[in-house]
N, C-alpha and C positions, 0 to 999 in steps of 0.2 A: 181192916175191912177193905177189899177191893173194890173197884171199880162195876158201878153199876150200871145200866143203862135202860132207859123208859125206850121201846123205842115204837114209832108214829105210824101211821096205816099206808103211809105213801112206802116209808121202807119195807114195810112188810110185806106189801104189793111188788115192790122190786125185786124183794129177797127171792119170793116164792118163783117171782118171773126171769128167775137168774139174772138180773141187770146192774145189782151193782159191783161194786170192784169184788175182786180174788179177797183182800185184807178183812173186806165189810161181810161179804158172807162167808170166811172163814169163825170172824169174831162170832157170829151170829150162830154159826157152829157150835162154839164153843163154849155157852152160855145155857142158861133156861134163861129164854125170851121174857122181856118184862114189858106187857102191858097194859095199855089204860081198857076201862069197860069201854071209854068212846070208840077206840078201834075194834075194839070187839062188837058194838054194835055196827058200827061200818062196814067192818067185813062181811057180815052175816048179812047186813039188809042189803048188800049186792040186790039187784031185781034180776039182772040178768046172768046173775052164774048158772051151770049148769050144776047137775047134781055132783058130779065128776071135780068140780071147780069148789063148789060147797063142800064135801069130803076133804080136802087139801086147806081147805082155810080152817074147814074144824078140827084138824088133825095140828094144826099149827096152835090153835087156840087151845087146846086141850094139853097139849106140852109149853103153855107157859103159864109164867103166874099173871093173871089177871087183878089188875088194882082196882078196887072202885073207886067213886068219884069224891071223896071224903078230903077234908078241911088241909089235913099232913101229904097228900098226893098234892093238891091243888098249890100248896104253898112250894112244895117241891120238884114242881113241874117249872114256877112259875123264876123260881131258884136259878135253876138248869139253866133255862132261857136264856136267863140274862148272866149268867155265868159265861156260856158259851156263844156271848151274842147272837144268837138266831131273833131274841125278838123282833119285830118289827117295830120302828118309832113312829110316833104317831104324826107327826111332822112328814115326814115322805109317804107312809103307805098310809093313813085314812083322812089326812086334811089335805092330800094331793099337791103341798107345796114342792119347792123347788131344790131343799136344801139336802141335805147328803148327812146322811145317818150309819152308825155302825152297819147295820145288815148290807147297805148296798156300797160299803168304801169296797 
């Protein structure tokens, strides 16, 4: 099985906005998008998109597969995370200490 990717509503927002690299939205290319209902409600409860702007995120949304928020996403999200260090430690970003954690080396 190859390579799969959850991917989050900041990149989706980039994608759509061509900002990120040539490689990132080549990949994205070249894939069915895989993502969470939480971006899917995000996207949608925009307030301020236009109808123009809502077509394009629902056309995004509708060409991927959408995970719900169920117990094997949740544990698999949380997997990712800490596989690819993105989590944040709780030591630097919510008890505001001073010490230096994977995400900010």
């Amino acid at each position: 099985m190859g390579k799969t990717y959850l991917i989050d509503t900041n990149s989706i927002i980039d994608y759509l906005d061509n900002k990120l690299s040539k490689k990132a939205n080549d990949l994205i290319d070249s894939i069915t998008p895989k993502i969470s209902v939480i971006s899917r409600i995000e996207l949608l409860g925009w307030p301020g998109a236009s109808e123009a702007q809502t077509k394009v995120l629902e056309d995004f949304i509708s060409n991927s597969e959408v995970y719900s928020l169920d117990e094997p996403v949740i544990i698999k999200t949380i997997q990712e995370n800490i596989q690819n260090k993105t989590a944040r430690c709780h030591y630097c970003c919510y008890s505001h200490r001073q010490q230096t954690c994977n995400y900010h080396a």
